[in-house]
N, C-alpha and C positions, 0 to 999 in steps of 0.2 A: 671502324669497329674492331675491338679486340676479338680474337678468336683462340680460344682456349683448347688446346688437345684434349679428345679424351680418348686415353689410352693407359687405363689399368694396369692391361698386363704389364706394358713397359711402367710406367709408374714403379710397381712394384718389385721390379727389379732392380732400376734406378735406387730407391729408396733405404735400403738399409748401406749403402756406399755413401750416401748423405749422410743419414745419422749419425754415423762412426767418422766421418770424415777421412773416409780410403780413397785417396788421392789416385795409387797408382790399382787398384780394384775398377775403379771406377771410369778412370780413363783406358784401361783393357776393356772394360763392356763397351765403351764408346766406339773405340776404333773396331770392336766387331760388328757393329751396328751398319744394317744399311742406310744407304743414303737417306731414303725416307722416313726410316725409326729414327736414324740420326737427329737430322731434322727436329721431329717429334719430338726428340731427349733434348732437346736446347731450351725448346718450347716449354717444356715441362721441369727443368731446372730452373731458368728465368723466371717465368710465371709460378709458378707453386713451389715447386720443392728447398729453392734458394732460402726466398725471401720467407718461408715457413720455418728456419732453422732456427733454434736458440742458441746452439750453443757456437761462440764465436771460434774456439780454437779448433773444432771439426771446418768450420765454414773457413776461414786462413789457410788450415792444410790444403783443402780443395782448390780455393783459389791458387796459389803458389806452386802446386803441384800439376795445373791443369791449363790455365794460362799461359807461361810461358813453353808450351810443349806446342802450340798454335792459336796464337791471339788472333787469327782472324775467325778461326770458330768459336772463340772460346772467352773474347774479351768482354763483348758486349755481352754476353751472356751471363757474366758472375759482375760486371758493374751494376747491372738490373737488380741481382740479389741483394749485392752489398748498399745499393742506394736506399733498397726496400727495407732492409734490417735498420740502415742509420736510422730512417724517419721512423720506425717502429721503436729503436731507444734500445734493439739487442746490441748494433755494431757503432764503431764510432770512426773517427774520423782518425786515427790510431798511426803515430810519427815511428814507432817499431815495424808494422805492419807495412804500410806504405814504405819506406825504408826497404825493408826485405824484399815487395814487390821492384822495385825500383835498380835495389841486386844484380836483377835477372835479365838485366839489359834490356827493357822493353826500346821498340825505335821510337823514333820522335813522333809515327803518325800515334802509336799507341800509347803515349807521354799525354798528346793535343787529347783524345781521346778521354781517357783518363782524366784529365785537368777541368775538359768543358762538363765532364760528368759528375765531378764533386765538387768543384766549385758551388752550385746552388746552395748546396749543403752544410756549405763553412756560414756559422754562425757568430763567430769574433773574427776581428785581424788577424788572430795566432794562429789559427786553423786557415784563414785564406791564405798566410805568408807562407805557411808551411807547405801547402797546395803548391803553389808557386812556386817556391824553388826548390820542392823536387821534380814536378812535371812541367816547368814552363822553360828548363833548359838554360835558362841564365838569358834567353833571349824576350826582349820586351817587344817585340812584335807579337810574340806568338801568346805571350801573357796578356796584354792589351786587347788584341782578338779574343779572348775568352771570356774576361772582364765585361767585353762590351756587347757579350750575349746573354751579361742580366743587367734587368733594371731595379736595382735595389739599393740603399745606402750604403752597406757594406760595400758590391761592387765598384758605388762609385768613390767610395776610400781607397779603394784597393788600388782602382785607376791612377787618384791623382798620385798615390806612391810610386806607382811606377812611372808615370812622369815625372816625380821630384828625381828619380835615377836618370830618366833623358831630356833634362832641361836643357841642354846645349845643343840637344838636336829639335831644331826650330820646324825642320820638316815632319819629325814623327809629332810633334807637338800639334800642327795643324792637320795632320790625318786624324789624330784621337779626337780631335773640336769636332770634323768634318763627322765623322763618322757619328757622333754622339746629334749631332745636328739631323745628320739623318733620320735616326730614329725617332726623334719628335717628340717624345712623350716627358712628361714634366719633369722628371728626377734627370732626364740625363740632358733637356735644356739647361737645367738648374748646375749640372755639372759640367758643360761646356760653359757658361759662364765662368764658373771659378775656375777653371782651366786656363780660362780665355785672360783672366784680367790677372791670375797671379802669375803665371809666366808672360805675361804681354804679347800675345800670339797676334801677329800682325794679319792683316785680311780676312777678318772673318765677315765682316761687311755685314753686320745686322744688332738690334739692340735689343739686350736681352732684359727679360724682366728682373733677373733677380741682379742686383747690383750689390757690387762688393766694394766697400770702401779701404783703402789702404791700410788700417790700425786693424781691420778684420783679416788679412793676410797670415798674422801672429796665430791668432784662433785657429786657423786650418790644421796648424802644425801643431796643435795642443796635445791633441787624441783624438780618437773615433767619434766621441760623443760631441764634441766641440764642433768636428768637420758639421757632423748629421745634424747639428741645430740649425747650421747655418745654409746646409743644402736645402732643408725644411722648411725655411724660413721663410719660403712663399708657396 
């Protein structure tokens, strides 16, 4: 069950460092804060005051200004706002912005972090590619891992591309089948199959329902829509 502070007074002091977006106002209230106000002001940026914001170039300054000064208090706390803005339609999935974040050298847990949090939220290829190779490091493990914690069309496009990048590697090829096996559910059977027959992943020892015929290979590779008819198609 979610559990909402209620804490006015702090609220309203929090509150006009949000509106203005006073990055360094704001992070001075913080660090004065006790542990337990503290606390309470993460709760109450996250949950309300973030995701309440309209205006995006106050809500960037905060992030940018407050994040990298300590991303373990402060990451999850403004990725809750910025997810809540995107699906509200104020924030967007912004190649400038993440860019700038990206600047201020976050580590690779706070890259992973970061990656597995907006990922849901790319809505084309060009917003997941872009996701991708700014926070997934150039490495395809750590892309593949993120990919393979949704079950959607998009992410299973997104997978087979970063396979078509490690097609010569026959072992990471049969960990993306396995793992996708694991999960079990219809979209990502449907996508260890085309996995499975367009790189010809040996030993997966089982027969899948959706079957790919050779001249359908060509169609994988068309586009997005091409791949989803055919992920679909049972």
């Amino acid at each position: 069950m979610l559990h909402r502070v209620h804490n006015p007074f702090l609220r309203r002091r929090l509150l006009p460092f949000v509106e203005t977006g006073d990055a360094a106002g704001l992070l001075a209230l913080l660090n004065d804060l006790s542990r337990d106000s503290f606390r309470d002001a993460g709760a109450l940026l996250g949950d309300d005051l973030l995701p309440s914001m309209n205006n995006t170039a106050a809500f960037r300054r905060l992030f940018l200004g407050l994040v990298p000064t300590n991303s373990k208090a402060y990451l999850g706390t403004f990725l809750k706002g910025y997810t809540s803005l995107i699906q509200k339609g104020v924030e967007t999935l912004d190649a400038d912005f993440l860019k700038a974040y990206l600047d201020t050298s976050p580590s690779d847990i706070d890259c992973r972090k970061t990656l597995e949090a907006l990922l849901p939220l790319a809505t084309n290829p060009a917003d997941g590619r872009l996701l991708l190779r700014l926070f997934g490091r150039g490495n395809a493990e750590t892309q593949a891992a993120a990919l393979l914690r949704l079950s959607t069309p998009l992410g299973c496009y997104l997978l087979f591309q970063t396979c078509k990048l490690m097609e010569a590697d026959e072992t990471f090829l049969h960990r993306v089948v396995q793992a996708l096996l694991r999960k079990a559910d219809r979209l990502s059977m449907n996508s260890a199959s085309i996995i499975t027959k367009y790189f010809d992943v040996k030993n997966i020892g089982i027969t899948f329902a959706l079957r790919l015929e050779p001249w359908q290979h060509s169609r994988l590779d068309e586009s997005y829509e091409s791949f989803k008819k055919i992920l679909l198609s049972i």
